[in-house]
C-alpha positions in Angstrom: -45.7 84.9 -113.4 -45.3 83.1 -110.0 -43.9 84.6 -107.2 -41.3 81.9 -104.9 -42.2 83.1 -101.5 -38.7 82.3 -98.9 -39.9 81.3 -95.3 -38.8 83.1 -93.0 -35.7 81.3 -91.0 -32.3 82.2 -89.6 -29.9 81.4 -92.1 -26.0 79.8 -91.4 -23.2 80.6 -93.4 -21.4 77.5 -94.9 -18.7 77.8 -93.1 -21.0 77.7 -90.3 -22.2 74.4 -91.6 -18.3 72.9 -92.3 -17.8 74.2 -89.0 -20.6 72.4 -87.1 -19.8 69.1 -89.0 -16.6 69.3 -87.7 -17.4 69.8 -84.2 -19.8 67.0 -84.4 -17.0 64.9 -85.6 -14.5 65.6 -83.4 -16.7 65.9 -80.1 -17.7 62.1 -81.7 -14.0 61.5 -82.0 -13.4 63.0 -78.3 -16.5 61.4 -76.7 -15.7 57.8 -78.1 -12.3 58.3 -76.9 -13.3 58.6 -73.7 -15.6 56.2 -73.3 -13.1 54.1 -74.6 -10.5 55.2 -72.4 -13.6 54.6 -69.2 -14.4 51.1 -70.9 -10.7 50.3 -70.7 -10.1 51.8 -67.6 -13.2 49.7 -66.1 -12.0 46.7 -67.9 -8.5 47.0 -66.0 -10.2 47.7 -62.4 -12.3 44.8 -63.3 -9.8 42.7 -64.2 -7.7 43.9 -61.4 -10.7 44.0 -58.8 -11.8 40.3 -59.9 -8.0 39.2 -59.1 -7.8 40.6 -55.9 -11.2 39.0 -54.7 -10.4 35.5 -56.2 -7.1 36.0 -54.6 -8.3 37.1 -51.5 -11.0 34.9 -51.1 -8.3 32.2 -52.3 -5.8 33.5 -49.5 -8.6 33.3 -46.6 -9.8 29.9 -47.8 -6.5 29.0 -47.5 -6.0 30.7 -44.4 -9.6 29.1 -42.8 -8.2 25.7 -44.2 -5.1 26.7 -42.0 -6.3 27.6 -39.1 -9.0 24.3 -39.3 -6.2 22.1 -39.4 -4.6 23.7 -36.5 -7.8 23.7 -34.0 -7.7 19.9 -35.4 -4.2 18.9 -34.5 -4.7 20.8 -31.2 -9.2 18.8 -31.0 -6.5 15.3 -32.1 -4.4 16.3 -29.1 -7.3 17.0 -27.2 -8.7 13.5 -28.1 -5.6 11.6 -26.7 -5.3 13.9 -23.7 -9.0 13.0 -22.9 -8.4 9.4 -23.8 -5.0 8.7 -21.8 -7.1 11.0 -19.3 -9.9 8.7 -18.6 -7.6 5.7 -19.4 -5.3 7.1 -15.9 -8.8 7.9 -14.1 -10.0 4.2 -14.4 -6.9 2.8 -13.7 -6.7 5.5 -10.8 -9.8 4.3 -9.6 -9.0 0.6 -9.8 -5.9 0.8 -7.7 -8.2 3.2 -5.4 -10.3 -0.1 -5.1 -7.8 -2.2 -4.6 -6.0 -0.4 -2.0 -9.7 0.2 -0.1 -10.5 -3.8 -0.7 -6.7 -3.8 1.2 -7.8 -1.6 3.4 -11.0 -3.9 4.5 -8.8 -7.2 4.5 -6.9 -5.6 7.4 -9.9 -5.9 9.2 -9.9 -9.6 9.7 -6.3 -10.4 10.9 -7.2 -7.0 13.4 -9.8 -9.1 14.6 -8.5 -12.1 14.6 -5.7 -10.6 17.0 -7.6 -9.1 19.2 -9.7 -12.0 19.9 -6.6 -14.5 20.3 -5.7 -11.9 23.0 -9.0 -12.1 24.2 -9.1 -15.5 24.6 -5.4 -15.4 25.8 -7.0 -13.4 28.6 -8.8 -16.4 30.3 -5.5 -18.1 31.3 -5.4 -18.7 35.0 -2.9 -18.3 37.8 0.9 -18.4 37.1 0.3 -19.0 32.7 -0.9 -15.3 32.7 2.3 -14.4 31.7 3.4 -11.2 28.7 5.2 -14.2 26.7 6.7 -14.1 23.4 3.3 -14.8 22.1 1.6 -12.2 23.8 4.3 -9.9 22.4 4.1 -10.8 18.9 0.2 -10.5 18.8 1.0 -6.6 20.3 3.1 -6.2 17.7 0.7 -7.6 14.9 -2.1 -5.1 16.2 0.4 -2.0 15.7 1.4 -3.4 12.5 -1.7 -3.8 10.9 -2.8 -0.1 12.6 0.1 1.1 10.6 -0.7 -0.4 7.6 -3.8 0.7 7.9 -3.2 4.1 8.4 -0.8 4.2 5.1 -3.4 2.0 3.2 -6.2 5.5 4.2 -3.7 7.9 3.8 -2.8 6.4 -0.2 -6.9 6.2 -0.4 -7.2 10.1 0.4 -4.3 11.0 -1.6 -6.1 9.0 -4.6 -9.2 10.7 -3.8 -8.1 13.9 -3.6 -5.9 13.1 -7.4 -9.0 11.9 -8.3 -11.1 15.0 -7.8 -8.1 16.8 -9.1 -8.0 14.9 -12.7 -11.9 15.4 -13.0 -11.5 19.1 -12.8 -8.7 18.7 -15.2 -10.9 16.4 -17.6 -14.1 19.2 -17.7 -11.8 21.9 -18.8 -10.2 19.8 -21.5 -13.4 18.4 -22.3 -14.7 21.8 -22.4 -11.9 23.0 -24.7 -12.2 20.0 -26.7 -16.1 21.2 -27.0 -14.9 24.6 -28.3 -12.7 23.3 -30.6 -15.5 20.9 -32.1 -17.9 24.0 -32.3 -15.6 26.2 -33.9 -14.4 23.2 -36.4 -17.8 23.4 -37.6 -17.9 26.5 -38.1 -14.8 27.2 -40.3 -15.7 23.6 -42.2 -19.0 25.7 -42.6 -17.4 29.0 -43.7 -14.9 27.0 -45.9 -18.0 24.8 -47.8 -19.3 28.6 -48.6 -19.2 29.8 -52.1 -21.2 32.3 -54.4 -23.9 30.2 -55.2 -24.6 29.2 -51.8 -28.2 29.8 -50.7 -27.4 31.0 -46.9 -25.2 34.1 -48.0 -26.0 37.4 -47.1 -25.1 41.0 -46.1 -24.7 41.2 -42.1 -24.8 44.6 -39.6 -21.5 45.7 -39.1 -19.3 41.7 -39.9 -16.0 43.5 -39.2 -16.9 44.3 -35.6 -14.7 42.7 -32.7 -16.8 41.1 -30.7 -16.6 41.2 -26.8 -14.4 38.5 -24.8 -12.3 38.1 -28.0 -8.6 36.5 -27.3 -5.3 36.5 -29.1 -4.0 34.2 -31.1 -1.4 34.0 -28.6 -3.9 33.5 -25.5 -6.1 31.0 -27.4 -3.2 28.9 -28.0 -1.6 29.7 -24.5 -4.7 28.4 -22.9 -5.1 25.2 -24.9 -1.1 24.5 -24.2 -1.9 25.1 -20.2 -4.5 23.1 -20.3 -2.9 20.0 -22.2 0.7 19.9 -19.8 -1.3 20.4 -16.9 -3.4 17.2 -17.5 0.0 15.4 -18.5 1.4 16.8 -15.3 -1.4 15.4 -13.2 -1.6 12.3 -15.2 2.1 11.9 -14.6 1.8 12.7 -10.7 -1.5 10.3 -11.2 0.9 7.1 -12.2 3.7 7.7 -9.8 1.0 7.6 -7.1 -0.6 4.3 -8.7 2.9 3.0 -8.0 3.3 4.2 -4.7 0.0 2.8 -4.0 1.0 -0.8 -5.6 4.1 -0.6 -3.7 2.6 0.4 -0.3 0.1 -2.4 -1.0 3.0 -4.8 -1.3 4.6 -3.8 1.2 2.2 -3.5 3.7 1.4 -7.2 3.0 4.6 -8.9 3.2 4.9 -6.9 6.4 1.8 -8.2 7.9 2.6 -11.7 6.5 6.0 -11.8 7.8 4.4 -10.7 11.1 1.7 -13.8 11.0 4.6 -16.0 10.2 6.4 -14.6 12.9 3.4 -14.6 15.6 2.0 -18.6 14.2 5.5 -19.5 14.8 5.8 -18.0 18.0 2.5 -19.4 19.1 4.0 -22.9 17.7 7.1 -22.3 20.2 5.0 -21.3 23.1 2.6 -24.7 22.6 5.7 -27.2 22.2 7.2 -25.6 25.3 3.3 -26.1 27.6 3.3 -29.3 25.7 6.7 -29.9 27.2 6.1 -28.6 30.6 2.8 -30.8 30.5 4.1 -33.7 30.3 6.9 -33.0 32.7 3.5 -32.4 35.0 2.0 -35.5 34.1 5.2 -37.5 34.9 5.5 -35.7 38.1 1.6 -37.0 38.8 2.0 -39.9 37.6 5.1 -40.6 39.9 3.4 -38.8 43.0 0.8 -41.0 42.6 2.6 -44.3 42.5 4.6 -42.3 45.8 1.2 -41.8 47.5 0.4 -45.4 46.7 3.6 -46.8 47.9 3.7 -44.7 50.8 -0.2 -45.5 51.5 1.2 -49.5 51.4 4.5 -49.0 53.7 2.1 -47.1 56.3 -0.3 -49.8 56.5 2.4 -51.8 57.1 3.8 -50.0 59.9 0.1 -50.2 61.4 0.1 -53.9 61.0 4.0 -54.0 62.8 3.0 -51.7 65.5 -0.6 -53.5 66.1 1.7 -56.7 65.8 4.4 -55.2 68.7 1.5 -54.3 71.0 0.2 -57.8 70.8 3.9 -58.7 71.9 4.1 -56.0 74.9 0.5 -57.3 75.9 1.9 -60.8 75.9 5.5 -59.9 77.8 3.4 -57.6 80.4 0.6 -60.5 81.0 4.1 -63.2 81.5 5.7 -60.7 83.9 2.3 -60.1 85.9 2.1 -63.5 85.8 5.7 -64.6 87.2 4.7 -61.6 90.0 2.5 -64.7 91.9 5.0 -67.2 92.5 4.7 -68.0 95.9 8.0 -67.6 98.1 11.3 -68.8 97.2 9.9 -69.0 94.0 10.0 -65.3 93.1 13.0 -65.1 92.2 15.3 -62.2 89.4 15.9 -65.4 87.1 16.9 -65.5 83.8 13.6 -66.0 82.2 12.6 -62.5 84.4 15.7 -60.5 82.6 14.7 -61.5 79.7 11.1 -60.5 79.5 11.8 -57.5 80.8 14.7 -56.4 78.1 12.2 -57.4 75.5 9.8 -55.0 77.4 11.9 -52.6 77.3 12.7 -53.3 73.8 9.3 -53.6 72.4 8.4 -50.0 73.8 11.9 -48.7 71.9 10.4 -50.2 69.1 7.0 -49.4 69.3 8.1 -45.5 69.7 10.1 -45.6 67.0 7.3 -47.3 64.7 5.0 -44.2 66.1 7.5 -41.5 65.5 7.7 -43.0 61.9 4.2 -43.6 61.4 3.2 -40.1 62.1 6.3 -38.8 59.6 5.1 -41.2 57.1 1.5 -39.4 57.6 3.7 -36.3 57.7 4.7 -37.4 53.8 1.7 -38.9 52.7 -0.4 -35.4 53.0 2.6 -33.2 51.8 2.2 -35.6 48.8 -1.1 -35.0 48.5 -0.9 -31.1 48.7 1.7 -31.1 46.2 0.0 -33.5 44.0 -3.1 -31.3 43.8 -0.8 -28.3 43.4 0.7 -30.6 40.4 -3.1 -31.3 39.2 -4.1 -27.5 39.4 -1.0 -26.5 37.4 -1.6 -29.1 34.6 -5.1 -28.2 34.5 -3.7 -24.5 34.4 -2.0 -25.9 31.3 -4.5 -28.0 29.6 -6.3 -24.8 30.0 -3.3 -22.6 28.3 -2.9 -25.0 25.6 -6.7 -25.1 24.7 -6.9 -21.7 24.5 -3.5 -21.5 22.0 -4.9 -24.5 19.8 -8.3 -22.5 19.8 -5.8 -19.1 18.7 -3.8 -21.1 16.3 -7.1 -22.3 15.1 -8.9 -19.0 14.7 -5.7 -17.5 13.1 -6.7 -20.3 10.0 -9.1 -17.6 8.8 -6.1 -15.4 7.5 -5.2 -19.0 5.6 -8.4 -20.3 4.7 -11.0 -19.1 2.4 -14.3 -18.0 4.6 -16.4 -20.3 2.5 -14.2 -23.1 3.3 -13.2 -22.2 6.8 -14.4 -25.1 9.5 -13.4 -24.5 12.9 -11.8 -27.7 14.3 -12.3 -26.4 18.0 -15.7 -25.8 19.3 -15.8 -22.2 20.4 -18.7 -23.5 23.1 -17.7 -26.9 24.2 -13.9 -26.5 23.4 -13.7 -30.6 22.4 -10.5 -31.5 21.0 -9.1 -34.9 21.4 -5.7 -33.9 22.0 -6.2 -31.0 25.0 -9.4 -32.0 26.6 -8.7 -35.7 27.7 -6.1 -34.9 29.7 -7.7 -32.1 30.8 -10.6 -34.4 32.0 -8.3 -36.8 33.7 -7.0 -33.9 35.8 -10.4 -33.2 36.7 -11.3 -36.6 37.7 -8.4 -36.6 39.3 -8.7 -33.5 41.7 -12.0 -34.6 42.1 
């Protein structure tokens, strides 16, 4: 019969078996447990850990989208500071124009007054005189000096605003630069999501980097900068108004002073015109004096030729009488007689003498004063000339250039109303 051979093993007792089934099961039991426990515990912190990113990504999203609108209200300020800016630096500049084109226009009437007294200056004799003319021609040199000298001082002050608002318009356009930059930055950081292509892990993203500013500071500066160009700008218009007003004022002061010299040199000619023609009565009388004189003296040469041809006659009868012979020579009547008219005619031809040589007297008295009278009117018609040729210069402050025509000829001096009399006393001193 067979033999059943055992092989040789360790052998359990059953309760060894019951006991190890058991521990199987409940370290199953334990270990599913806690790995459902970890799955639910990794469930929460994912659940929890996907709120808090969403929500913090959601909260700086928000917070980017926050701070872009602010740095755009503050780029929008930044665009109507820079646009009122340059709006207040052209109009700046314009009235900086205008008040230098008003500074050049003084040059003409400064001119034109110097050369009326320049030509005022060639007056002769007793019409070089400081009249009212001369005065008011002084006076319209200092006025225009003055004007002249507020005109440049506006045109430095303008400059100097001018230089002023440009530094002010680099640092706003500079901040407006930064704020554009950084604009496109955020707008970059806020089009960013998880599926963007251009996201990855950076060195060290949390780091502070060097010149970084507060909140406080960044804002600060941006403020400064914005009411200092609104000061400027502000300073900027009240000097464009001081500049318009010095402008008009300096222009109704010059014009009231051409109004008042042009009259003045109006006053000045109806007064020579006056005193001319007084003049030219005063020839015109000593002249027919001369001529009458002229006529009584040849008369009185005629009489006293005449009264000699009498004394000749009453000597020759009185010689004559002197050769009667005798008794004959006698004092009679006839003898009285011719000698009272001898005695008569020389009273009478002394007296024609003595008023002969007074009407000669006369007659070249007459004739000095008369070319006295002919030097002063030509004095005058020289004086007057040189007004009219004033009064005709001064048209340029009147008169566009390219329709300015002199009416005197600077060279010849002809004008119809001065030089004919002018030539008649000419032709009459000569």
């Amino acid at each position: 019969m067979a033999t059943l051979s055992v092989k040789p093993s360790q052998r359990f007792q059953l309760q060894d078996w019951h006991t190890n089934s058991y521990l199987l099961s409940t370290n199953a039991e334990r270990q599913r447990n806690a790995s459902h426990q970890i799955r639910q515990e990794a469930r929460i912190l994912r659940n929890e850990t996907n709120n808090q990113t969403i929500w913090d990504e959601h909260d700086n999203r928000t917070r980017l989208e926050e701070r872009v609108n602010t740095v755009n209200r503050w780029k929008e300020m930044l665009d109507k500071c820079l646009t009122d800016l340059d709006a207040e630096i052209d109009a700046l500049t314009q009235m900086k124009e205008s008040a230098e084109k008003n500074l050049q226009a003084k040059n003409l009437p400064l001119d034109v007054a110097i050369q009326c007294l320049t030509l005022r200056d060639s007056r002769r004799d007793v019409d070089v005189v400081r009249d009212p003319v001369e005065e008011e021609l002084h006076k319209e040199v200092e006025v225009i000096d003055a004007t002249k000298k507020a005109l440049q001082q506006k045109v430095s002050q303008t400059f100097e605003k001018l230089c002023l608002l440009q530094d002010i318009r680099q640092q706003l356009n500079s901040d407006h630069r930064g704020k554009m930059e950084t604009l496109d930055i955020d707008r970059g950081c806020l089009s960013l999501n998880l599926k963007s292509p251009n996201i990855s892990l950076k060195i060290n993203p949390a780091r502070v980097p060097d010149g970084s500013s507060s909140l406080q500071e960044w804002d600060e500066v941006s403020r400064f900068n914005k009411n200092r160009a609104e000061a400027e700008m502000k300073e900027a218009t009240d000097l464009r108004e001081a500049i318009a007003l010095t402008i008009a004022k300096t222009n109704n002061e010059l014009e009231a002073q051409r109004v008042a010299t042009e009259f003045a040199f109006r006053k000045r000619l109806r007064e020579m015109e006056k005193i001319y023609s007084e003049l030219k009565w005063q020839e015109k009388n000593t002249l027919q004096e001369i001529a009458d004189l002229q006529e009584d003296i040849r008369h009185l040469e005629e009489d006293l030729h005449r009264k000699f041809l009498n004394l000749k006659l009453c000597h020759t009868r009185l010689e004559s009488r002197t050769y009667r012979p005798n008794m004959e020579l006698c004092r009679d009547q006839a003898q009285y007689g011719l000698t009272d008219e001898v005695h008569q005619l020389e009273a009478t031809i002394a007296a024609l003498r003595q008023k002969l040589a007074q009407a000669q007297d006369a007659l070249d008295a007459l004739y000095k004063h008369l070319a006295r009278l002919q030097a002063d009117i030509a004095c005058k018609a020289n004086s007057m000339l040189l007004d009219t040729k004033c009064m005709d210069t001064r048209r340029k402050l009147t008169v566009p250039a390219e329709k300015f025509v002199p009416e005197v000829d600077t060279f010849n001096r002809t004008t119809n109303r001065i030089l004919s009399p002018l030539k008649s006393c000419q032709l009459q001193l000569a």
